[in-house]
GUKE-435375 format. One record per residue (C-alpha): residue in one letter; x negated, y, z. Coordinates in steps of 0.05 Angstrom, whole numbers, plus 32768, in hexadecimal, padded with zeros to 4 digits. Example, Ala and Ser with C-alpha at 12.3 -4.5 7.8 and 13.67 -1.06 7.14 Angstrom:
// GUKE-435375
A7F0A7FA6809C;S7EEF7FEB808F;
END
This chain:
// GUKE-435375
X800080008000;X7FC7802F800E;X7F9B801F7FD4;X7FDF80287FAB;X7FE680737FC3;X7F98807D7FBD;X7FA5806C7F73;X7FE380917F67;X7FC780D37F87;X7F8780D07F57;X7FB280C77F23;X7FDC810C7F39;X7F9881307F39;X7F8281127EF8;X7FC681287ED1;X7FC281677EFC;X7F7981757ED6;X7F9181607E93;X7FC381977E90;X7F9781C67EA1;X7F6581B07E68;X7F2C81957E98;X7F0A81517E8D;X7EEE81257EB9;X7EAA813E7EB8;X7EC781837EBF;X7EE381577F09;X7EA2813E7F17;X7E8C81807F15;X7EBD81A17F3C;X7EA9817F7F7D;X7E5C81A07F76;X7E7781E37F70;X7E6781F87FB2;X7E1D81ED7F94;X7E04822F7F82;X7DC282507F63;X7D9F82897F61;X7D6D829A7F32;X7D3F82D77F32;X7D1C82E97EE9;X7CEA83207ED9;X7CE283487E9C;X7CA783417E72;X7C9B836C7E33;X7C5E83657E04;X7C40833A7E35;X7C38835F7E74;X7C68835C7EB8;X7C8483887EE0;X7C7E83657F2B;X7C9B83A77F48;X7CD183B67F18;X7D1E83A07F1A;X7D3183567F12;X7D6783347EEF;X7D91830A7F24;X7DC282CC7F0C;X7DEB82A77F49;X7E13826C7F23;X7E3382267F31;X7E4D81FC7EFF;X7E9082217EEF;X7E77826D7EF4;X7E4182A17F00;X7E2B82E27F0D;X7DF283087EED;X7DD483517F0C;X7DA383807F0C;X7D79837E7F5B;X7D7083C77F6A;X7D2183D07F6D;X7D2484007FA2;X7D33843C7F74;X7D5984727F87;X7D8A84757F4E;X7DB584A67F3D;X7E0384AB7F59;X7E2384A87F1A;X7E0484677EFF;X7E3484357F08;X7E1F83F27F25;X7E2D83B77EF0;X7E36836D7EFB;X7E4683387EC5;X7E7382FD7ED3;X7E7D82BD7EAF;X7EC6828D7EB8;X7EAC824B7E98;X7EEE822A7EA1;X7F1782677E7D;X7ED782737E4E;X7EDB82BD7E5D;X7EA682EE7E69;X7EB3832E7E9D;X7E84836F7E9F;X7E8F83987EDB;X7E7A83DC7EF0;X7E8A83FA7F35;X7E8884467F3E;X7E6D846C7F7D;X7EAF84807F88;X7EC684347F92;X7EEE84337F4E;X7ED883EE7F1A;X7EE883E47ED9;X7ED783AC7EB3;X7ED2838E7E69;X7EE983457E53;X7ED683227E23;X7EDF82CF7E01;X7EA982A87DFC;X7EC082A87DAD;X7EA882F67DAB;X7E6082ED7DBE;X7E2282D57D82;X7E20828D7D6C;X7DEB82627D8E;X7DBF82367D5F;X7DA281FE7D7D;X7D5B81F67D6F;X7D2081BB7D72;X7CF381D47DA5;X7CF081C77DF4;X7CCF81F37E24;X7CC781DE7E70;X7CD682107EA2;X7CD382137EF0;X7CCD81C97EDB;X7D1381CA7EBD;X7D1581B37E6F;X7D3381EA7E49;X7D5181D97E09;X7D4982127DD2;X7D8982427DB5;X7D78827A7D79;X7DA182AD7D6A;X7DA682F97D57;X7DC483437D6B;X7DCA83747D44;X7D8383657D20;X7D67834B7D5C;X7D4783027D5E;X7D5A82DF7DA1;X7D3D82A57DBA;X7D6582797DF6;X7D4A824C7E22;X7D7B82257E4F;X7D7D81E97E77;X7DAC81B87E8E;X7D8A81917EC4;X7DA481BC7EFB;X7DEF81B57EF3;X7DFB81F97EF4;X7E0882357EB3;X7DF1827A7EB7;X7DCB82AA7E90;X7DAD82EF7E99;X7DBD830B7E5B;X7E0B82F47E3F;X7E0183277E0F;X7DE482F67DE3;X7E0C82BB7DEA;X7E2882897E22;X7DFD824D7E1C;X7E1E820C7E42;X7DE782097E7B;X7DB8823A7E9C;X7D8882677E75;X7D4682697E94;X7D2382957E58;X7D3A82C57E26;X7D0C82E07DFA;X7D23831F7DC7;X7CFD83277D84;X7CBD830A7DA5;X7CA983337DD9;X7CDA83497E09;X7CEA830F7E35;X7D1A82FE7E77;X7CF182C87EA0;X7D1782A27EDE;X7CD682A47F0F;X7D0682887F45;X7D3782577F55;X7D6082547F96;X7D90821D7FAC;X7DC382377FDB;X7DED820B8004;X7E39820F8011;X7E428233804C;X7E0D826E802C;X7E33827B7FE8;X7E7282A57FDB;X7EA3829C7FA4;X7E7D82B97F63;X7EB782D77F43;X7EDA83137F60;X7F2383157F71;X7F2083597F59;X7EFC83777F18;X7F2283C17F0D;X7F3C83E17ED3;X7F4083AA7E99;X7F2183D67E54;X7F0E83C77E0D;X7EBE83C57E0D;X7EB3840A7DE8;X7EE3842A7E21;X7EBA84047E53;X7E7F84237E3F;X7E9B84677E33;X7EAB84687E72;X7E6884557E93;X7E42847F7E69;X7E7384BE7E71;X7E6A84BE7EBC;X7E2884C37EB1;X7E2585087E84;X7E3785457EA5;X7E6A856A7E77;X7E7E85B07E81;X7EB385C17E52;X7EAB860F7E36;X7EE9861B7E08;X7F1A85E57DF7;X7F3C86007DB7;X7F3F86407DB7;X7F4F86727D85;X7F1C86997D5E;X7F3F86C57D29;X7F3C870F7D15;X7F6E873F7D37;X7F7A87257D7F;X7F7987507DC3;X7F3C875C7DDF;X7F35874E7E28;X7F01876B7E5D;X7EEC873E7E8E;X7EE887477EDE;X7EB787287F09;X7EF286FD7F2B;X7F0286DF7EE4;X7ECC86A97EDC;X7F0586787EBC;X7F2686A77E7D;X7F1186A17E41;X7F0886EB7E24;X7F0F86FF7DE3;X7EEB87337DBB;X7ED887577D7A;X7F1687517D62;X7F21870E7D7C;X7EE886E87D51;X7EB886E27D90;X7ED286B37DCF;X7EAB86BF7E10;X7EAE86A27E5A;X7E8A869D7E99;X7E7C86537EA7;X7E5786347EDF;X7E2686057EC1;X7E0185C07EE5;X7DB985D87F04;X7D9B85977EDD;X7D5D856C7EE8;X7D1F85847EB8;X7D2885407E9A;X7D71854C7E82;X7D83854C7E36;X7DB685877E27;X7DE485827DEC;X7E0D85B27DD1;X7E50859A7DB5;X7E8085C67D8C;X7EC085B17D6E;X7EDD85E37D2F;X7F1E85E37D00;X7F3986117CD3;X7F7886377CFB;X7F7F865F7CB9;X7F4086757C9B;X7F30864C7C58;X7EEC86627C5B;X7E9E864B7C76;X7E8886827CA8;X7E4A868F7CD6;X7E5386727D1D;X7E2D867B7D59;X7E3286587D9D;X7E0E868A7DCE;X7DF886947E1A;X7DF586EC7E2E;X7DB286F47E56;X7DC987217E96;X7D7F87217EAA;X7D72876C7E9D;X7D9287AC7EA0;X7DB487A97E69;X7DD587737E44;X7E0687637E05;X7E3F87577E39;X7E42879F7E41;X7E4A879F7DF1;X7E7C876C7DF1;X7E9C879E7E22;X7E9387E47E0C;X7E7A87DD7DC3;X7E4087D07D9B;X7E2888197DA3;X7E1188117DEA;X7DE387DF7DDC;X7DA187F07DCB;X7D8887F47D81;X7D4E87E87D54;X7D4488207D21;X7D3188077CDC;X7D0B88317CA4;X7D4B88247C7A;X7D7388587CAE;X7DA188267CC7;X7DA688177D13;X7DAA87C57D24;X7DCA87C27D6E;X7DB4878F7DA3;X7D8C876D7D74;X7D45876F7D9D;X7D2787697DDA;X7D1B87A27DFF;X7CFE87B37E50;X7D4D87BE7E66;X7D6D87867E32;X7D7587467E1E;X7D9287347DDE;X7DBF86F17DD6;X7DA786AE7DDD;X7DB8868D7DA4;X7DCE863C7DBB;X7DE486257D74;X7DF086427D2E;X7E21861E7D04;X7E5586297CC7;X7E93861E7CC8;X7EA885F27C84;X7EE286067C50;X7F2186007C77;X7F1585C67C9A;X7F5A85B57CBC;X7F8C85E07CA3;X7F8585CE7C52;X7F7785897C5B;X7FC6857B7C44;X7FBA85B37C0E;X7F7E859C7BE4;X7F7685517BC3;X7F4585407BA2;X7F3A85007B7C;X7F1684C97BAD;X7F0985007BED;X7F2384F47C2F;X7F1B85327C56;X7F07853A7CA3;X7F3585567CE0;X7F00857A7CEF;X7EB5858B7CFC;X7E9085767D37;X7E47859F7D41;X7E1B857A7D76;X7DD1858E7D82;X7D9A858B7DBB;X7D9185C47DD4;X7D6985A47E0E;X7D2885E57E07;X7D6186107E21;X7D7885E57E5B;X7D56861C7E8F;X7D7B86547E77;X7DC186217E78;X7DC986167EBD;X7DEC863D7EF4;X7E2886757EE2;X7E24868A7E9E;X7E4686B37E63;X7E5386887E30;X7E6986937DE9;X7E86867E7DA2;X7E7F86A57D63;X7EA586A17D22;X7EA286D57CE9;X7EE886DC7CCB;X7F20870A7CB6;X7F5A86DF7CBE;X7F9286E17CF4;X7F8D868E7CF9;X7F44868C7CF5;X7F2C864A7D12;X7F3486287D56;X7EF7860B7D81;X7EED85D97DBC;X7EA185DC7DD3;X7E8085B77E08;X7E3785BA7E2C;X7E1E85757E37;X7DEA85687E6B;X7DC8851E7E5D;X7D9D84F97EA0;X7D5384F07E84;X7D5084B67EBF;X7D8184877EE6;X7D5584947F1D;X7D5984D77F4F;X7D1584FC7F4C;X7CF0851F7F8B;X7CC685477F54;X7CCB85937F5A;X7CF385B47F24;X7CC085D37EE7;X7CC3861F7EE7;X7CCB863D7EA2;X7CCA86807E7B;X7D00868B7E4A;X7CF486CD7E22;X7D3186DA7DE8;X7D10870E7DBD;X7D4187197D7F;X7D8087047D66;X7D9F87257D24;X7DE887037D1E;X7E1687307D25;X7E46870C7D53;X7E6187557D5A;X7E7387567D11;X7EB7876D7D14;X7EA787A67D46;X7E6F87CD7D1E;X7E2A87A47D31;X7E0687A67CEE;X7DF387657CC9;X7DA6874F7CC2;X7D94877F7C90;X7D5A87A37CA0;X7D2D87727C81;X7D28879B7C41;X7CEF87D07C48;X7CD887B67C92;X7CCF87777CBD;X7CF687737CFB;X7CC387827D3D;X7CCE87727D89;X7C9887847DBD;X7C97874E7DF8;X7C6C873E7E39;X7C5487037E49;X7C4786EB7E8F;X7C0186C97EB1;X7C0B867C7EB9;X7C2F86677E7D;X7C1E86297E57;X7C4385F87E21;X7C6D863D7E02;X7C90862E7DC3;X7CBD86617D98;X7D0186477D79;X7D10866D7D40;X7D5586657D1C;X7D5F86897CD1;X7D9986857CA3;X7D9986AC7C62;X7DE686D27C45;X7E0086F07C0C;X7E2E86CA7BEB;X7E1F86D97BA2;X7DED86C27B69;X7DBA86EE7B80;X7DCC86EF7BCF;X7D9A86D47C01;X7DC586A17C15;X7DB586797BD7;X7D67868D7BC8;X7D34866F7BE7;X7D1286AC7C12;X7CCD86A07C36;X7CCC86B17C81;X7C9086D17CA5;X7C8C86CB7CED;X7C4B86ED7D09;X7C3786F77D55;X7C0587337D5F;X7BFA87437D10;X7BED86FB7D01;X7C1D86CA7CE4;X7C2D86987D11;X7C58866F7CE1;X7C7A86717C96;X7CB5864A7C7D;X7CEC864F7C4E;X7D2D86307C71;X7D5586097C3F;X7D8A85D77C3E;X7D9585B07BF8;X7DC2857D7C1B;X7DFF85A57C1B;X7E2985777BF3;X7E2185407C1E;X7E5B855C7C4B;X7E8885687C1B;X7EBC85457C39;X7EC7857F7C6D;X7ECD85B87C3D;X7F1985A77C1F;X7F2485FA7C13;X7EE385F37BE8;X7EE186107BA0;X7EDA85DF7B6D;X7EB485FB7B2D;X7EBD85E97AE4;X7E7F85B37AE8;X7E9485827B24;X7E6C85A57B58;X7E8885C97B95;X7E7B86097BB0;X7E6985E07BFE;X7E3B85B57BD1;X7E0585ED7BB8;X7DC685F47BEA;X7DBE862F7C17;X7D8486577C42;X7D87862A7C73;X7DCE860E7C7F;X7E0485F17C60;X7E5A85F97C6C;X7E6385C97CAA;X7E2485BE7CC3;X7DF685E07CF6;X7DBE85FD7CE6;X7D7685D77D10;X7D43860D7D32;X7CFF86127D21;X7CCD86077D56;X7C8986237D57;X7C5B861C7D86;X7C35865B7DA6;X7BF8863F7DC6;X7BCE867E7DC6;X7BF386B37DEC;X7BD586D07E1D;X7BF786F67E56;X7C09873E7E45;X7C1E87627E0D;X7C36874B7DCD;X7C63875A7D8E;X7C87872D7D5D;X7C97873C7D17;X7CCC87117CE6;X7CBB87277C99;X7CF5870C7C6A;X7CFC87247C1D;X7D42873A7C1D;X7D5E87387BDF;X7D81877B7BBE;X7DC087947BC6;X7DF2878C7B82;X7E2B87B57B86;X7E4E87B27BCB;X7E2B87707BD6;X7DF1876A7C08;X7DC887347C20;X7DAF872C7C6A;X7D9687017C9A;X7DAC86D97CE1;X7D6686D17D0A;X7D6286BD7D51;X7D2386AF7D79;X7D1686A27DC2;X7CCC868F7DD9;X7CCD86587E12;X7C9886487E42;X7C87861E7E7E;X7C62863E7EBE;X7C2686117ED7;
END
């Protein structure tokens, strides 16, 4: 009677395991899963250790396991998230997790199905005395070499990313010479190990989210303007000291402006500038600037944002005109120029209103550059503003962001660098529309700025930005014009900016004029920029300036007026250095 019951209860179990899709060995199995390991590995690349660096961790039994990255004593940062990767070998199921200072996990899933295709391959390796059979596979152009074994009864690997092999990996090895080594392998007994899987995991997200979201907490966004208005005709607003969060409008509405309070950022940060545009109403390309106002002197442009271009001060050229707050002087700064860029032909607003044949036009245009040499004078409260050139009362809308990237996961004791920023000239008229006179006194003179330089200065580098306009045949904007930039008399550096790639962004010009021969009038080239792009600074570097006095002179051919059409030119140049 007993030995009947003995028999009918294994044969419960054994149906009950059938209809969950588990085999017999998968039983045998089951009883040793109190049996856990943990295995310790070490990174070696080209052939050398690093005994003091982090170390991959795997604890696993037969049915799941656990892979992580053993802190190395670092002081990390408190937005890197802490990852751990899980593996269900029953529901054949992957899980990446990621916990948050704040507490808050999220997590990734993913089927064993969605991960490379092992190869087997011929060769053996022993390790920790354990035979290791050999898997190949690849990654995105990556070679990967596996080595797992099945001696120990248990699966696991360090590195899922590459595939779940059906034992425990002991060795990976990517395109030769990075390698994961297990150095260790301990055998914990029941009443040491914990359940490997979590009973909770977070916020279940598609991979790309997943890693969207680790890598956004990370970046320190401070979010300027999020689509505003630029467009000729608007009220003009003056500011208060109490109104750090309005956005103010002026020159007829085609300059934004607002007082932001920017990250104070790590000398190792990379800053990014990130500027969304689309036409509101305006079908054609037009200068942009994204700019910071310098309130480190007596005088600055604010006050010609405020009261007019008049009050600023002026540089008299031999041709009799007057350029306001175009130089440096002992009581004024002139703007900081972040980013030039160009808005494209009508991005936006004609994309229903122009088809052409095989084109599929863009929402809009998205300008991103590192502006990381500026990152000292983009920290702390600070005017910030958007340019666009137009005369229409829909103009163009903008969203733009500063981006502060961490050089290092780890938090630094070093002493924050010192640094010298010096903006000497800037000749875009973001003041257009209120009277500020355009780059023109380039004709019969060279534009001049006298400077100082202080004692203990070393690595000091200029970044020069040029764009040449007139929009005709024999305009500046398409003639190549050489520009002369000398320090002290001499010329410290000649180029001729030019951009011949101009069709290549064709498909964000739909307002563009098409001419009789197939090309487009976004595709011809330009002094240095083209409709939807932004235009790269020039950096030279100073090495022999010595403290004191000096003067800086930019020499440009300009071209000749033809009837009531004039060319001129947008320079900006700052001089950055670092103290000793």
């Amino acid at each position: 009677m007993k030995l009947s019951l003995h028999i009918s209860f294994r044969k419960v179990i054994s149906l009950f395991l059938v209809f969950l899709g588990i085999t017999s060995v998968a039983f045998s199995n089951i009883k040793k899963q109190a049996d856990e390991i943990q295995v310790t590995y070490q990174t070696i690349v080209n052939g050398k250790s690093r005994p003091d660096g982090p170390k991959n961790q795997v604890l696993c039994s037969n049915l799941s396991s656990k892979s992580w990255v053993e802190s190395d004593g670092r002081k990390l940062l408190p937005t890197v998230a802490k990852e751990t990767s899980y593996i269900d070998y029953i529901l054949k199921k992957t899980f990446q997790v990621a916990r948050f200072s704040d507490g808050k996990m999220i997590n990734t899933p993913m089927v064993f199905s969605e991960y490379p295709v092992l190869t087997e391959a011929s060769e053996t390796a022993v390790i920790l005395g354990y035979t290791c059979k050999h898997l190949k596979t690849s990654l995105r152009s990556n070679s990967i070499d596996i080595w797992y074994t099945t001696e120990l009864g248990v699966k696991g690997t360090p590195s899922m990313a590459y595939g779940i092999p059906d034992g425990l990996v002991l060795k990976v090895v990517r395109n030769g010479n990075y390698e994961i080594v297990a150095t260790a392998i301990k055998f914990l007994k029941q009443k040491e190990s914990e359940p490997i899987l979590p009973a909770e995991m977070g916020e279940s997200l598609e991979l790309p989210l997943y890693k969207h979201r680790i890598t956004e907490n990370l970046i320190t966004t401070v979010s300027v303007f999020n689509n505003e208005q630029i467009s000729f005709g608007n009220e003009i607003n003056n500011p208060t000291a109490t109104d750090s969060e309005k956005t103010f409008k002026y020159s007829a509405g085609t300059v934004i402006l607002k007082k932001v309070k920017l990250p104070v950022a790590p000398d190792d940060t990379q800053l990014f500038v990130e500027l969304y545009q689309h036409s509101n109403g305006d079908a054609y390309d037009r200068t942009g600037s994204v700019f910071m106002i310098p309130l480190d002197k007596e005088q600055s442009f604010l006050e010609g944002l405020r009261n007019g271009a008049k009050t600023m001060p002026v540089f008299q050229a031999r041709n009799g005109k007057s350029y306001q707050g175009v130089l440096a002087t002992e009581s004024f700064s002139p703007l900081v120029e972040i980013m030039r860029f160009f808005t494209s032909f009508g991005i936006g607003q004609f994309n229903d209103k122009v088809s052409v044949c095989g084109q599929q036009w863009e929402d809009s245009t998205l300008y991103k550059q590192d502006v990381t040499e500026l990152l000292p004078v983009l920290q702390g409260e600070r005017w910030i503003g958007v340019f666009i050139g137009n005369y229409d009362k829909g103009g163009h809308r903008v969203s733009l962001k500063l981006k502060y990237y961490p050089g290092s996961m780890e938090l630094s004791d070093k002493p924050s660098k010192k640094y010298w920023i010096s903006p000497l000239f800037n000749t875009l008229n973001v003041m257009e529309m209120s009277g500020q006179e355009y780059g023109t006194m380039f004709g019969n003179d060279s534009l001049k700025v006298n400077f100082e330089v202080p004692a203990g200065l070393k690595n000091i580098q200029m970044r020069y930005i040029t764009t040449g306009h007139g929009g005709w045949g024999g305009g500046d904007e398409f003639n190549q014009k050489m520009n002369t930039v000398l320090l002290d008399n001499k010329v410290l550096f000649q180029f001729t900016p030019w951009r011949s790639d101009c069709a290549t962004f064709r498909k964000y010009n739909p307002a563009s004029g098409n001419f009789w021969n197939g090309v487009t009038s976004s595709d011809y080239s330009r002094s240095g920029w083209c409709p939807g792009t932004a235009t790269n600074p020039y950096y030279c570097p100073v090495s022999e300036l010595s403290p004191g006095k000096h003067q800086i002179k930019v020499a440009i051919p300009l071209g000749k007026n033809e009837g009531g059409s004039f060319s001129a030119w947008n320079v900006s140049g700052v001089l950055i250095g670092e103290y000793e």
